[in-house]
N, C-alpha and C positions, 0 to 999 in steps of 0.2 A: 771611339766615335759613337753619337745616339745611335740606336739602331729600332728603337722604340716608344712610346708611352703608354704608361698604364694609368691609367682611371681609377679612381674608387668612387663607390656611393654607399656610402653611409645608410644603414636603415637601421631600424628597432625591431624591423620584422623580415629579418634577411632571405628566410623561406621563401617569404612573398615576393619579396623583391626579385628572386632568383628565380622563381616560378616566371612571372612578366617579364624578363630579359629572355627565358629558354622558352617559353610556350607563348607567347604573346606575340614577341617581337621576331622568333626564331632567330635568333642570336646564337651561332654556332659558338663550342664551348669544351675546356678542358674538364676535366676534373681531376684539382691537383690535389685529392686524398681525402677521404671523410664528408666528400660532397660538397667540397668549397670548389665552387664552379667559378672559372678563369673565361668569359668572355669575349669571342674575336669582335674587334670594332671593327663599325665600317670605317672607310678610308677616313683620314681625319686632319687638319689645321689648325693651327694655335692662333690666337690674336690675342695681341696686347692693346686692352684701351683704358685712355685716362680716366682716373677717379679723385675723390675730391681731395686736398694735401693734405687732409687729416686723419685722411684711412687708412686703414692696412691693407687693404686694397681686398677682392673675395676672388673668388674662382667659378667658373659656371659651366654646365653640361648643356651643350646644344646638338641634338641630333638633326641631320640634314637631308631634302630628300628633293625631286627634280619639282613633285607635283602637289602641293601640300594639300591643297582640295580633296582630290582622289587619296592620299597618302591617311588625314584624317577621317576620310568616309570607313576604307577599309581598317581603322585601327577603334572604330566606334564602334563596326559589326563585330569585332574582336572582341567587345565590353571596356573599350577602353576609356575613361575618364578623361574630359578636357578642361582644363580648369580656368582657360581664358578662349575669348573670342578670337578668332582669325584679323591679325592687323596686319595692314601694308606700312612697313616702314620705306626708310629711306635704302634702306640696303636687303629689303626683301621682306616675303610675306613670314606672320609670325605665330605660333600660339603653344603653347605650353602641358604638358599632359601630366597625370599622376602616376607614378610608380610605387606602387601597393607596398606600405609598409616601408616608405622610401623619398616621400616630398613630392618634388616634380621635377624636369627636364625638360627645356625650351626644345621646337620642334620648327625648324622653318627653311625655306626655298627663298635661296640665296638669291639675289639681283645682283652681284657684284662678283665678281672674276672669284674662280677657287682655286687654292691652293693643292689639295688634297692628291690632288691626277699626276704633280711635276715629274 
């Protein structure tokens, strides 16, 4: 039986990266040997959505929070970079942030029933 899933993110600057996951975001964390730091996520949900028939389809990191307002005030007094404006979609408010040495990670307050709690 699943009993989990793991994440990766990919950086060029994985110091960094690891640094903003453990001091940034305080992201509790292993460390499975020589400082390769292992990550507890928060609680989490998978969705599948349609892409165009000619793709191979991608995969994407979305962190989720109750209050995204307050949520990106205190990750901006943290130094934290935003790389899109705050949008209201159809299924909740939305915007995006950078992870140092690591691209970005969608950031948004869900309007639509969660999975994560069952």
């Amino acid at each position: 039986m699943i009993n989990g899933a793991h994440t990766i993110v990919y950086a060029n600057d994985a110091e960094a990266a690891r640094s903003f996951f453990r001091d940034v975001l305080g992201l509790a964390h292993v460390d499975a040997g020589g400082g390769w730091l292992i990550f507890k996520s928060p609680p989490g949900e998978l969705a599948v959505h349609p892409t165009d028939p000619h793709s191979t389809g991608r995969t994407e990191l979305f962190l989720m929070c109750d209050d995204l307002t307050a949520t990106v005030a205190d990750l901006k007094a943290k130094g934290v970079e935003f790389t899109t404006d705050i949008t209201e979609q159809r299924w909740g408010l939305v915007t995006s942030l950078a992870v140092p040495g690591a691209g970005t990670v969608g950031l948004y307050q869900p309007k639509h029933d969660t999975a994560y709690d069952l």
